[in-house]
Rosetta silent file (secondary structure, phi, psi, omega in degrees, C-alpha in Angstrom):
SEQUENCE: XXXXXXXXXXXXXXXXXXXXXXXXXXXXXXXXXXXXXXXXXXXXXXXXXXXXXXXXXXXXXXXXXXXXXXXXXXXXXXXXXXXXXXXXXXXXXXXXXXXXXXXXXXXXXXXXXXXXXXXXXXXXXXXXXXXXXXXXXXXXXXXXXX
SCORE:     score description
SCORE:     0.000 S_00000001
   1 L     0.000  120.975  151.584  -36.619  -40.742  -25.305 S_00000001
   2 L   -31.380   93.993  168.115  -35.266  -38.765  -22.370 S_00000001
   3 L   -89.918  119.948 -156.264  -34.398  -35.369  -23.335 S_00000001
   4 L   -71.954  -61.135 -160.714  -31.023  -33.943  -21.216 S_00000001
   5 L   -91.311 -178.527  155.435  -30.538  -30.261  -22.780 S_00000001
   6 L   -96.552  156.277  172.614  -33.250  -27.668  -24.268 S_00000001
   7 H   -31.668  -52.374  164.706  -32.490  -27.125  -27.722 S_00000001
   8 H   -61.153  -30.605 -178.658  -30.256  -23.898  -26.865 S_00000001
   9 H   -99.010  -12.237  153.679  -28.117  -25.590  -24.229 S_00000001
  10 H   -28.995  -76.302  173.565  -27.620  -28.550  -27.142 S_00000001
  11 H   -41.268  -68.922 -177.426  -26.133  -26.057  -28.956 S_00000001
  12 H   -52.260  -36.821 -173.925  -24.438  -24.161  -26.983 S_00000001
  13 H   -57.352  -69.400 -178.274  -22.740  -27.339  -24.998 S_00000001
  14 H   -35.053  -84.389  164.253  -22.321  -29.336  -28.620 S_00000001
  15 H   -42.687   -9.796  168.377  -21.063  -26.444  -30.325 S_00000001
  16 H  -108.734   -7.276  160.824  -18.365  -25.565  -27.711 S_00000001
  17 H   -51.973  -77.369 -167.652  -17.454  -29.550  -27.583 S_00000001
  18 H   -42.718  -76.260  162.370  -17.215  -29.717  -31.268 S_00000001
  19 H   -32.009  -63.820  169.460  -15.669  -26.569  -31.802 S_00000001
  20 H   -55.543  -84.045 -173.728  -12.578  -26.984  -28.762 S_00000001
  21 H   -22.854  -57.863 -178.664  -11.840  -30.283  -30.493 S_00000001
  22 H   -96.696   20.163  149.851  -11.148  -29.291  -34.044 S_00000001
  23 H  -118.555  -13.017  165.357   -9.489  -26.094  -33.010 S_00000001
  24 H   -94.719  -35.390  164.770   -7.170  -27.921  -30.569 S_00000001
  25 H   -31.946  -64.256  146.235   -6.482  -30.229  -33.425 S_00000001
  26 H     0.167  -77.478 -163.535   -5.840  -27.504  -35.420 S_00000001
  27 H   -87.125  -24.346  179.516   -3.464  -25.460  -32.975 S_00000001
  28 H   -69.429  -42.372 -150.199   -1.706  -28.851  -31.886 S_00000001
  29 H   -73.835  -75.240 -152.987   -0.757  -29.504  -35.681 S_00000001
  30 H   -67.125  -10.795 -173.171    0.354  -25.523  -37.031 S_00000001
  31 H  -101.482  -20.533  170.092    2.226  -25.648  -33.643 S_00000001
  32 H   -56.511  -57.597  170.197    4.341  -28.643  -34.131 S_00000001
  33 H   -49.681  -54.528 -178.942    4.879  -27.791  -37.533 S_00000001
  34 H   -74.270  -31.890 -162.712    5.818  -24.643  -37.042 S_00000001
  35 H  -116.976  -21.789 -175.383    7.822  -24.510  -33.431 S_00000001
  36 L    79.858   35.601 -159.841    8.531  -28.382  -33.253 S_00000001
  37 L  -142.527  125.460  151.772    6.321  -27.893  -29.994 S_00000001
  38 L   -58.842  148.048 -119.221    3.272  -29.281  -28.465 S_00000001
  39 H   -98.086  -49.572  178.805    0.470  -27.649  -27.466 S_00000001
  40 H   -64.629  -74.633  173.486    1.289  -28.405  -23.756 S_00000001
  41 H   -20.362  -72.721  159.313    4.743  -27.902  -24.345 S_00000001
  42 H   -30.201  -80.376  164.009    4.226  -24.410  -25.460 S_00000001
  43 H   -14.985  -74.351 -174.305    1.644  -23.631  -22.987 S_00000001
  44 H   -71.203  -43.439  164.062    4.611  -23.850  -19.995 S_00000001
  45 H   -37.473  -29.252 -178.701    6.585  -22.069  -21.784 S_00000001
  46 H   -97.988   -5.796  154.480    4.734  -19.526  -21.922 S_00000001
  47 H   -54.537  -45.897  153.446    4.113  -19.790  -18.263 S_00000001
  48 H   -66.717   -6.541 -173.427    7.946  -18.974  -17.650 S_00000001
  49 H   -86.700  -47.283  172.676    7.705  -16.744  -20.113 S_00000001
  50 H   -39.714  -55.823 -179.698    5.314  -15.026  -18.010 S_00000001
  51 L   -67.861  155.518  179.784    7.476  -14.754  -14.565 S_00000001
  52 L   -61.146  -52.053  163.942    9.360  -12.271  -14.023 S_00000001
  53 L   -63.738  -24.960 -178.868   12.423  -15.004  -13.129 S_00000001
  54 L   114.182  -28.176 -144.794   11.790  -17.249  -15.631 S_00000001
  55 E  -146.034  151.466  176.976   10.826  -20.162  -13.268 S_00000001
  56 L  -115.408 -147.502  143.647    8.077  -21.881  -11.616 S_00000001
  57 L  -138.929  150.993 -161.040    8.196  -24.907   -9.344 S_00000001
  58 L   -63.695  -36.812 -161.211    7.117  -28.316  -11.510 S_00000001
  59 L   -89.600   -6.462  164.552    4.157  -28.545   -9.128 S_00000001
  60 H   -74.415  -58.025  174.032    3.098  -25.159   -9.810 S_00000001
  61 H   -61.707 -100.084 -163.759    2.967  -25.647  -13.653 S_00000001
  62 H    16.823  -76.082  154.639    1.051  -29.034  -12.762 S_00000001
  63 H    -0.443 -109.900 -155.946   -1.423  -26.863  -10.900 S_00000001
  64 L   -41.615  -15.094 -135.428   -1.797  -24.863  -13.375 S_00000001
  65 L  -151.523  155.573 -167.288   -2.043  -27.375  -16.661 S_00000001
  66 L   -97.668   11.548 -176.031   -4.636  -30.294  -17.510 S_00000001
  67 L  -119.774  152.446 -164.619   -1.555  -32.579  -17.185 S_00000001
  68 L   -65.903  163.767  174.011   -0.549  -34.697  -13.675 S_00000001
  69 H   -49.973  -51.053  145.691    2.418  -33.931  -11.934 S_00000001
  70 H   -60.578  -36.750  175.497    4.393  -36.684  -13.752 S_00000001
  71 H   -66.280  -32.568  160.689    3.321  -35.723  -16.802 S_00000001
  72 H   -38.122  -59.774 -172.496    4.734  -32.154  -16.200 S_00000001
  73 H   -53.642  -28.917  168.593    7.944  -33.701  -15.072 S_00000001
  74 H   -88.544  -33.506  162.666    8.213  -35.332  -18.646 S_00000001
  75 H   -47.273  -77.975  169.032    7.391  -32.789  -20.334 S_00000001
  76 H    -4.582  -60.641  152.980    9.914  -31.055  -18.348 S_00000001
  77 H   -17.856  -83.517 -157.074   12.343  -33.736  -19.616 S_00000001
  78 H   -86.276  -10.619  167.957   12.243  -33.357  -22.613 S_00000001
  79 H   -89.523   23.591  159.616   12.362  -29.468  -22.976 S_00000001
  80 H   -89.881  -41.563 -173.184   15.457  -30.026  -20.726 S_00000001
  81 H   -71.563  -50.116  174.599   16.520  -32.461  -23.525 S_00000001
  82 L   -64.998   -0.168 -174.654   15.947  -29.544  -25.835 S_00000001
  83 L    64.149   17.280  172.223   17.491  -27.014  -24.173 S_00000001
  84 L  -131.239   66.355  176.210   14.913  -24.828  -23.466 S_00000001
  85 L   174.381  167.329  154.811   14.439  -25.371  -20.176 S_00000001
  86 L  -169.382  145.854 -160.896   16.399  -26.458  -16.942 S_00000001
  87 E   -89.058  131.544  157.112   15.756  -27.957  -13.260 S_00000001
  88 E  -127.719  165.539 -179.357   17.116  -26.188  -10.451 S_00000001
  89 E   -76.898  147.399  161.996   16.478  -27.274   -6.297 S_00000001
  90 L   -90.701   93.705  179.944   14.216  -25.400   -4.509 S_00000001
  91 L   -60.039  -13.017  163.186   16.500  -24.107   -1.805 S_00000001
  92 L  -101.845   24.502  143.834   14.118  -22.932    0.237 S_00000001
  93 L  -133.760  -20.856 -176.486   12.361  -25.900    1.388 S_00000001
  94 L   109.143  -31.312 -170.958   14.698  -28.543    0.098 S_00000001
  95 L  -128.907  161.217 -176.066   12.339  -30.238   -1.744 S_00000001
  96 L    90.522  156.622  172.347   11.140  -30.001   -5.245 S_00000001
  97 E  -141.405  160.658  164.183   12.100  -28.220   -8.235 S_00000001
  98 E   -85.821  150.238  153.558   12.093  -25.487  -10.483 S_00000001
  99 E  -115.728  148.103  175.721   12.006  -25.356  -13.976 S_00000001
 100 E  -152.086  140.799  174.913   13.356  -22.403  -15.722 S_00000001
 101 L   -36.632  131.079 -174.567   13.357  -20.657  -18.899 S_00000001
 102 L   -94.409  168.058  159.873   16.832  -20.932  -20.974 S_00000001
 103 H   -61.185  -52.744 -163.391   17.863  -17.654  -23.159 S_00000001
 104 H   -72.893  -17.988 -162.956   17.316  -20.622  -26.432 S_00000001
 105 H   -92.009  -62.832  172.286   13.850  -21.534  -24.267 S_00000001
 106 H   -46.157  -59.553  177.022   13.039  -17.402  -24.150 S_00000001
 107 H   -79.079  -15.205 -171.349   13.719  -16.914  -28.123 S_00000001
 108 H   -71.213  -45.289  166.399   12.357  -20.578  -29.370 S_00000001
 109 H    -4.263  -79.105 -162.266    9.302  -19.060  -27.262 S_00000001
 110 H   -66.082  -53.310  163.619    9.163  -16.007  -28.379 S_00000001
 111 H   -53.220  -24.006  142.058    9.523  -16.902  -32.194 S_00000001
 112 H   -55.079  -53.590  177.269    6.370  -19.921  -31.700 S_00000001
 113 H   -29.842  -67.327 -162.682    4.820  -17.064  -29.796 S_00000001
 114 H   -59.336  -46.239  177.488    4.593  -14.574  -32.806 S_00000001
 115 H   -81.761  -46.457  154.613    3.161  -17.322  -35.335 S_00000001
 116 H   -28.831  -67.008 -173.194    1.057  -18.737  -33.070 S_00000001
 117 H   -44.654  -65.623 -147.350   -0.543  -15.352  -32.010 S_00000001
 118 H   -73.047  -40.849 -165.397   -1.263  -14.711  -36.210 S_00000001
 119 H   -98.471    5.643  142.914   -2.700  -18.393  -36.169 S_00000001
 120 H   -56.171  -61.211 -150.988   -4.856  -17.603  -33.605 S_00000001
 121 H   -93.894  -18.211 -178.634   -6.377  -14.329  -34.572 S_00000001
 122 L   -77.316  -43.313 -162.072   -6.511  -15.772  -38.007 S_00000001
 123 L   -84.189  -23.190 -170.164   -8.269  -19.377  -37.033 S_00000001
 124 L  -163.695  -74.665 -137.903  -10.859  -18.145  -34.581 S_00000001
 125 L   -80.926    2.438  151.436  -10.248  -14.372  -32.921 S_00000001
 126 L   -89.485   -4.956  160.774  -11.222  -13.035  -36.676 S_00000001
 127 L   -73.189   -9.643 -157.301  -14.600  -14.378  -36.455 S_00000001
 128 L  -144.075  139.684 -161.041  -15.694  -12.112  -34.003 S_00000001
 129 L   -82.806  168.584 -174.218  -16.119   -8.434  -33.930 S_00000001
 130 H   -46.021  -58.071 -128.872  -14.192   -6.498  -30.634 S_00000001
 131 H   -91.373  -23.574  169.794  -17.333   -5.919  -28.995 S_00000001
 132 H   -94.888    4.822  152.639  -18.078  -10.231  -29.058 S_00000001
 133 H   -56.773  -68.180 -175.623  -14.531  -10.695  -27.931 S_00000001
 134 H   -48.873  -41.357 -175.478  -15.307   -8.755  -25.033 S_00000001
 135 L   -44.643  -34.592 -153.461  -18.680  -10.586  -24.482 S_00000001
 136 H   -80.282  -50.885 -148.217  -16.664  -13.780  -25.033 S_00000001
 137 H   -98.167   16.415  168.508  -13.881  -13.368  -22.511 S_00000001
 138 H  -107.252  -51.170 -139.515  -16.737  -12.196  -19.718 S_00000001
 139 H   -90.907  -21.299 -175.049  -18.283  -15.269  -20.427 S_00000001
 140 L   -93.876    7.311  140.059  -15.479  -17.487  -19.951 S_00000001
 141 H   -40.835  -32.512  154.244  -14.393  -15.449  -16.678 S_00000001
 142 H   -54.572  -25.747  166.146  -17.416  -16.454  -15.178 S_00000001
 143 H  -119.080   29.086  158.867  -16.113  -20.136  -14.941 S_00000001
 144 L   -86.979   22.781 -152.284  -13.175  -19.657  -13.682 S_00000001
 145 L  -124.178  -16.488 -167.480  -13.761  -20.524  -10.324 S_00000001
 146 L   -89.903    0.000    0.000  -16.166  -23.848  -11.026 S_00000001
């Protein structure tokens, strides 16, 4: 039988496979429950939450997100539907749109934000002491560029 990894990149590979799966399970679930919000859903939010303005352009979150351009745009939808969000023109080319952060988009946000964070540092960032945080967040800086 054709062996792929060494024992150590098994692991390592396996264990960050396994591991991202049943902690995005996890974080999809406590965030729904708690915020009424998907994991994506969140996620752009907290990308406007992040600008200074509030707003991106749709093809910018896209970019930025593991979901297609239409799927942004549906998201978009529906946290449009929800009021925590809203499409304006991009006036400076004509084409395209923004989405931007509502005041009700900025507090549902902020309040998923807060419980999130604690279900975070509770679910995984408490396993590991500061000094393997740091270790941790150099290692995944190294791939952000691949």
């Amino acid at each position: 039988m054709a062996r792929f990894f060494t024992r150590a990149e098994a692991a390592a590979w396996g264990g960050f496979l396994t591991t991202h799966g049943r902690l995005s399970k996890r974080i999809e679930e406590n965030l729904r429950r708690a915020a009424g919000l998907s994991h994506a859903e969140y996620e752009v939010l907290l990308r406007l939450y992040r600008e200074k303005d509030g707003r991106l352009r749709i093809q910018d979150l896209a970019a930025r997100s593991v979901l297609t351009h239409s799927g942004t745009s549906r998201l978009i939808d529906r946290l449009e539907r929800a009021g925590l969000v809203t499409r304006a023109d991009a006036e400076e080319d004509g084409r395209g749109a923004y989405a931007v952060l509502t005041e009700d988009g900025r507090e549902h946000f902020l309040q998923a934000a807060r419980q999130h964070t604690a279900f975070v540092k509770e679910l995984f960032l408490s396993h590991f002491s500061p000094a393997e945080l740091e270790m941790m967040g150099s290692f995944w800086a190294r791939l952000e560029d691949s």
